[in-house]
VMD Tcl script that draws the C-alpha trace (Angstrom):
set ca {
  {45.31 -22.35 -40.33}
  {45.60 -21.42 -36.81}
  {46.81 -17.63 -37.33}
  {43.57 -17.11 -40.02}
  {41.14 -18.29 -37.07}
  {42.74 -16.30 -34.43}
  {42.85 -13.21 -36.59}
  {39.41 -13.81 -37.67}
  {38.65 -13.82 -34.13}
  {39.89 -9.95 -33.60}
  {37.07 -8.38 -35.53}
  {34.23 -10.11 -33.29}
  {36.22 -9.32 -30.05}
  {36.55 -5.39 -30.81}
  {32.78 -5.51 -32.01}
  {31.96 -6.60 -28.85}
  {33.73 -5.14 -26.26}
  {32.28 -1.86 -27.19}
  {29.04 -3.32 -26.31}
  {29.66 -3.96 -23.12}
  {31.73 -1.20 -22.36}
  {28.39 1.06 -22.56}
  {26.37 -1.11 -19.52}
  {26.93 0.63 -16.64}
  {25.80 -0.47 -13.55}
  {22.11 0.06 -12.77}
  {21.57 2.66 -11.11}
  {23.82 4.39 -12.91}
  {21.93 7.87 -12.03}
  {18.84 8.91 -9.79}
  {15.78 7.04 -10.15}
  {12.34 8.73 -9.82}
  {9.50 7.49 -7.57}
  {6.19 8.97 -8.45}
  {3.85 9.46 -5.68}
  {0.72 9.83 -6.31}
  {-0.66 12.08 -3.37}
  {-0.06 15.44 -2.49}
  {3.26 17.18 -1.15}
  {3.49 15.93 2.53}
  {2.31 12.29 2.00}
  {3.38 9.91 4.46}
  {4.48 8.28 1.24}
  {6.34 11.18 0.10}
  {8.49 11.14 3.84}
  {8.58 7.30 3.23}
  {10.63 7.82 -0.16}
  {12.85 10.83 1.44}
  {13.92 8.00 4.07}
  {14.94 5.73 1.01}
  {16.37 8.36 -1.24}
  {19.36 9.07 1.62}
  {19.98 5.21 1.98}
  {19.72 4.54 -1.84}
  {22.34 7.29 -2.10}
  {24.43 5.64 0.46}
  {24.41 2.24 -1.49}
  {24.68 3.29 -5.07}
  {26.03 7.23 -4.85}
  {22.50 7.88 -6.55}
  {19.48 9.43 -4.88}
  {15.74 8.74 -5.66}
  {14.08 11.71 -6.71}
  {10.67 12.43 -5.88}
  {8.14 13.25 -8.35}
  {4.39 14.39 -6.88}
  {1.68 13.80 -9.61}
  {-1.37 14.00 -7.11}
  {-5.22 13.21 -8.53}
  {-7.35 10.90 -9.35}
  {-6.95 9.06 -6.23}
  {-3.78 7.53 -7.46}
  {-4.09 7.25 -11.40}
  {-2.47 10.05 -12.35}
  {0.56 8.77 -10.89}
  {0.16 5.21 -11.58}
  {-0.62 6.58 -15.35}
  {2.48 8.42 -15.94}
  {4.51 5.21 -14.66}
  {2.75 3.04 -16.90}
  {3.37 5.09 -19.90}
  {7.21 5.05 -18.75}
  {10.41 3.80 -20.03}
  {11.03 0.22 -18.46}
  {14.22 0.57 -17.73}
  {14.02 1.17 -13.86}
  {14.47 4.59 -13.83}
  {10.68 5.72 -13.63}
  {8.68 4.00 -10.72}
  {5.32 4.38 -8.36}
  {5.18 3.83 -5.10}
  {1.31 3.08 -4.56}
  {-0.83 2.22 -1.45}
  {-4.24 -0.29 -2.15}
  {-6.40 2.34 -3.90}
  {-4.64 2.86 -7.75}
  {-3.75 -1.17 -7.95}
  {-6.76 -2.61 -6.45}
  {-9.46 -0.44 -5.94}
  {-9.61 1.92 -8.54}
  {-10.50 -0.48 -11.39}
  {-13.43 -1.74 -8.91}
  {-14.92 1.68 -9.00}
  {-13.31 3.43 -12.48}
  {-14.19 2.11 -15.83}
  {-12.16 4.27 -18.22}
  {-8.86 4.14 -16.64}
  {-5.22 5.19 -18.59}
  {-3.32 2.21 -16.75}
  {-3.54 -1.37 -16.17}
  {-2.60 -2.05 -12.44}
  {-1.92 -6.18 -13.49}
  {0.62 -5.11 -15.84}
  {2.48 -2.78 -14.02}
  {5.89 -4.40 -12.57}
  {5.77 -5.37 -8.50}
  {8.88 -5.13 -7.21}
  {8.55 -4.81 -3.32}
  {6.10 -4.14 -1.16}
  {7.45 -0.91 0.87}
  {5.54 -1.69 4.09}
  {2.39 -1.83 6.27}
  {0.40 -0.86 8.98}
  {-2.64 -2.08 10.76}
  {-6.15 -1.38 9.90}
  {-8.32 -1.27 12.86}
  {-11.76 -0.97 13.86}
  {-12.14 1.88 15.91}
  {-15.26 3.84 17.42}
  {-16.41 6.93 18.94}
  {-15.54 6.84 23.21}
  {-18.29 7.10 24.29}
  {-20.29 3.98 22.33}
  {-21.62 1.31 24.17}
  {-19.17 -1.83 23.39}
  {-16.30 -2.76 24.82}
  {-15.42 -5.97 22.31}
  {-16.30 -6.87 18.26}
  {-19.32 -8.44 20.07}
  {-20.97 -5.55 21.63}
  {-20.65 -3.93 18.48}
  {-22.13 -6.40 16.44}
  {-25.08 -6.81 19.47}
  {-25.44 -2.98 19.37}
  {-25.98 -2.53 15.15}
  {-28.33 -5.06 15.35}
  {-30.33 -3.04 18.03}
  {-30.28 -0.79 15.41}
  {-30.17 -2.00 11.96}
  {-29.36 0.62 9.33}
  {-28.94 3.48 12.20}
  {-25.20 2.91 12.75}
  {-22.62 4.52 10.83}
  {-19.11 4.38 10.10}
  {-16.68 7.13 8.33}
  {-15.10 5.92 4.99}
  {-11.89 8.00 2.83}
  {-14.14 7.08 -0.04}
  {-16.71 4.99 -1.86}
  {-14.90 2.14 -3.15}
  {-11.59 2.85 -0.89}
  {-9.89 0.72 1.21}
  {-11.91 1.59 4.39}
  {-15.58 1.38 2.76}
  {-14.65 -1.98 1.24}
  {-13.43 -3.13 5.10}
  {-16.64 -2.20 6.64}
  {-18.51 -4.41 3.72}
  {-16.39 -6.98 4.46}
  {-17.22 -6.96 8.40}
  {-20.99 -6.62 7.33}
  {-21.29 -9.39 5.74}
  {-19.31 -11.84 8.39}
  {-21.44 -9.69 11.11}
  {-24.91 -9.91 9.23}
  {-25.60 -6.39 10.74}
  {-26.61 -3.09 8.51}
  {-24.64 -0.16 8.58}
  {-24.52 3.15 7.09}
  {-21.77 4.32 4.87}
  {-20.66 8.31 5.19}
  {-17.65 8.55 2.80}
  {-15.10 11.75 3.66}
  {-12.07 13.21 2.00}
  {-9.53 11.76 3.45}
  {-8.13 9.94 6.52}
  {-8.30 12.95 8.79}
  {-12.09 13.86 8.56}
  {-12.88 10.23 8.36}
  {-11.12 9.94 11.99}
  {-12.85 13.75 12.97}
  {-16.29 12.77 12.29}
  {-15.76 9.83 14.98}
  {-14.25 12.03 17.25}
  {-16.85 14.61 17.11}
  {-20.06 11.78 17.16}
  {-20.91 11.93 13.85}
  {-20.58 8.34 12.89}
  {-20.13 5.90 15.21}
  {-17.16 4.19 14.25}
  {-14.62 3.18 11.43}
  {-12.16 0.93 10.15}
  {-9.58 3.24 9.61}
  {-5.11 3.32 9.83}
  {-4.21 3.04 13.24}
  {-1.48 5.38 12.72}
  {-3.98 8.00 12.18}
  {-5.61 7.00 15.50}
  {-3.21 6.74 17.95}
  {-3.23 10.42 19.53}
  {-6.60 9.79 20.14}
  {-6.69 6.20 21.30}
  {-4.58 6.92 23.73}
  {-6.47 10.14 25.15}
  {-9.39 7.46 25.78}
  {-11.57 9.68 22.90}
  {-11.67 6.85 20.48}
  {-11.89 2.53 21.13}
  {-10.26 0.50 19.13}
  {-11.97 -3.24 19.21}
  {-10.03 -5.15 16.64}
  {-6.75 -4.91 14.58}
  {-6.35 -6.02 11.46}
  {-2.79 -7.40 11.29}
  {-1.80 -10.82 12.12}
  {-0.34 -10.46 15.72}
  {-1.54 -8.08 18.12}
  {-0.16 -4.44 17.35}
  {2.67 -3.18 19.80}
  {0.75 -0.10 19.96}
  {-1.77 -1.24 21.25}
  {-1.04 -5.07 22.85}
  {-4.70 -5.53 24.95}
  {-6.69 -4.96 21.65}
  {-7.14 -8.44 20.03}
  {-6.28 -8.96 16.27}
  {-9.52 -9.97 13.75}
  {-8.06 -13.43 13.28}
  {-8.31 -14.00 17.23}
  {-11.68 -13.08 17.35}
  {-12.16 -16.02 14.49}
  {-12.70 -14.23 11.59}
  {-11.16 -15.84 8.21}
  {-7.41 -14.46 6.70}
  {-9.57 -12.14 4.57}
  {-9.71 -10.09 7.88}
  {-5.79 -9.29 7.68}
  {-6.61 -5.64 6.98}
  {-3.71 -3.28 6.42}
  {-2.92 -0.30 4.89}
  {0.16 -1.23 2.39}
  {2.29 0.60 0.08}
  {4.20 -1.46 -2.99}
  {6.88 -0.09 -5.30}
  {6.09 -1.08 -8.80}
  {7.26 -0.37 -12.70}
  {6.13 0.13 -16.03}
  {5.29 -3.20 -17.80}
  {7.34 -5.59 -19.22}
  {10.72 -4.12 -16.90}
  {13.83 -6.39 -16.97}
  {13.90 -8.77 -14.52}
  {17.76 -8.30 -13.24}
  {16.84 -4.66 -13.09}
  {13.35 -5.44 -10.53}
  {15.79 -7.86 -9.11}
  {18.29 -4.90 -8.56}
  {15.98 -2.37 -6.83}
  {14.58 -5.34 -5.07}
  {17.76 -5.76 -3.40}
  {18.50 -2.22 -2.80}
  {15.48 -1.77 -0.26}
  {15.92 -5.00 1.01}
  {19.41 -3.60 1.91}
  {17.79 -0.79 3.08}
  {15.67 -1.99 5.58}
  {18.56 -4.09 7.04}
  {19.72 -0.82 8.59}
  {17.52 -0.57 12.17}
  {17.65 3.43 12.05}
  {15.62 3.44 8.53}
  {13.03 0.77 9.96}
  {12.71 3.01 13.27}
  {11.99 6.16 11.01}
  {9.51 4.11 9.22}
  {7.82 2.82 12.45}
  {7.59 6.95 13.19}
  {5.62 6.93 10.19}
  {3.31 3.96 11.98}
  {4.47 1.81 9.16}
  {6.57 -1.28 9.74}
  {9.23 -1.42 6.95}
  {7.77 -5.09 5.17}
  {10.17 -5.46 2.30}
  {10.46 -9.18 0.65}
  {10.65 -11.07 -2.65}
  {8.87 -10.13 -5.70}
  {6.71 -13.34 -5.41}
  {5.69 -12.38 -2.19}
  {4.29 -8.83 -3.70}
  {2.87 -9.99 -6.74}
  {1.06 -12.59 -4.44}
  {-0.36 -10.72 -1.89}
  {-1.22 -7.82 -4.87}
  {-3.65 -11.04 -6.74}
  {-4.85 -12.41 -3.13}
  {-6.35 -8.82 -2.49}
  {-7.44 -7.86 -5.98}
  {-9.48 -11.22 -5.67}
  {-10.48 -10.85 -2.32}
  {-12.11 -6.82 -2.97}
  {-13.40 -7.97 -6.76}
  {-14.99 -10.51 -4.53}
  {-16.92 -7.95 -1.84}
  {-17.51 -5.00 -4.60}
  {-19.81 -8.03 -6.69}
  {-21.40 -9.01 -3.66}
  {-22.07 -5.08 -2.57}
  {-23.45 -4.54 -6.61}
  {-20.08 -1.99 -6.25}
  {-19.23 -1.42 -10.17}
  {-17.37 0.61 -11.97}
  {-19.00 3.83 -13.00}
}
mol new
graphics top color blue
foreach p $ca { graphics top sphere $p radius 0.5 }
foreach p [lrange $ca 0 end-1] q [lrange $ca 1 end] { graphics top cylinder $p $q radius 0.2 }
display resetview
């Protein structure tokens, strides 16, 4: 009776070694990061810093694929239309998972079912204005547009972006009126103040630094929740009193194609967690004037639902909808 069981077991056992035999270890090859802005990104640089140490940990790098348009959605569509299996993944700052479908009605990809994984890191939005305006504090300003209601304005990356949707924000806590002049792109948005065009914005500080320090641009408040090492006399918006909506920063977040395996998120997870344990790889990131954030997936998919509720919340107010 015994031998029959036993050599009825055999059958099963060599069925199902097989099976395992072919489940390598993830990543068993490179995985690809879409980015979804041009060649020479600060998100591009961001995953070239990864790819080395992903190499180091698994013998794999990441491979970076640029699919630039659409302010993000081409990218985030190609990702969405992906293989879950970990291999194909976005790296995406605010505008494709949060602001896009504020502005966009027809879009190829559903941001709330993409996969969060991490968020990659941060940096400080601040408010910044030209030199030469009179104000010194968040008070003078707000004393000084409503000296002149609807004859102050501010430089934007976009209608609908991260930095239009900031100033809205700060209107309606400030009661003042300003005017909105939307540019292409974080450079001319930080130009136009430079060269008195607009009289301030609520820009990356990474992008202002050069000049803040040259004296050719003030910045009054900073958006992050402890005063910014770059610039430690410049109070944070939550000193001032404003409410934790006012924790404005310019993130990144590494996410999949719906419905990905959770021990394979939990993987990659890991692996940049890992990553940022190395002080060298947070330094190059802080070179970037992005502070290497990392975390849980809990913590990403919560902070990506507190902000998409937070901007749905200021584009109905504003009569912002998508066109």
């Amino acid at each position: 009776m015994l031998k029959s069981i036993v050599q009825g077991l055999f059958p099963a056992l060599f069925l199902v070694a097989p099976t395992m035999a072919q489940e390598p270890a993830f990543p068993s090859r490179p995985i690809t990061v879409v980015v979804g802005s041009s060649s020479g990104s600060s998100m591009e640089f961001e995953m070239r810093i990864l790819s080395e140490k992903f190499k180091e940990l698994t013998g794999h790098p990441i491979l970076i694929d640029i699919r630039p348009g659409a302010n993000g959605a081409t990218g985030a569509t190609y990702v969405m239309r992906a293989k879950p299996d970990g291999y194909t993944l976005f790296t995406s700052p605010a505008s494709p998972m949060v602001f896009n479908p504020l502005t966009h009605k027809n879009l190829n990809y559903d941001p709330k079912k993409m996969t969060p994984i991490i968020e990659i890191g941060a940096q400080p939005l601040v408010l910044a204005t030209r030199g030469d305006l009179p104000a010194d504090s968040v008070a003078d300003m707000i004393k000084y547009a409503k000296g002149k209601p609807g004859n102050v304005f501010y430089s934007s990356t976009g209608i609908g972006g991260g930095n239009h949707m900031s100033v809205l924000l700060f209107e309606r806590y400030s009661k003042t009126q300003l005017k909105h002049v939307p540019y292409e792109g974080a450079g001319p948005a930080t130009q136009a103040i430079l060269r008195g065009e607009v009289d301030f914005g609520i820009l990356s500080i990474a992008s202002l630094l050069p000049w803040y320090k040259d004296k050719k641009i003030k910045i009054l408040a900073v958006g992050s929740q402890e005063r910014s090492p770059d610039a430690p006399d410049v109070p944070t918006f939550r000193e001032l009193g404003y409410p934790e909506e006012f924790v404005l920063t310019g993130w990144r977040v590494l996410v999949g194609p719906p419905a990905m395996p959770q021990p394979i998120a939990d993987r990659i997870n890991g692996l940049v967690n890992k990553a940022y344990e190395d002080s060298q790889v947070r330094a190059r990131f802080k070179a970037l004037g992005l502070d290497a954030t990392g975390g849980t997936q809990t913590k990403v998919a919560a902070m990506l639902k507190r902000e998409s509720a937070t901007w749905e919340q200021v584009a109905r107010e504003n009569g912002i909808e998508p066109q």
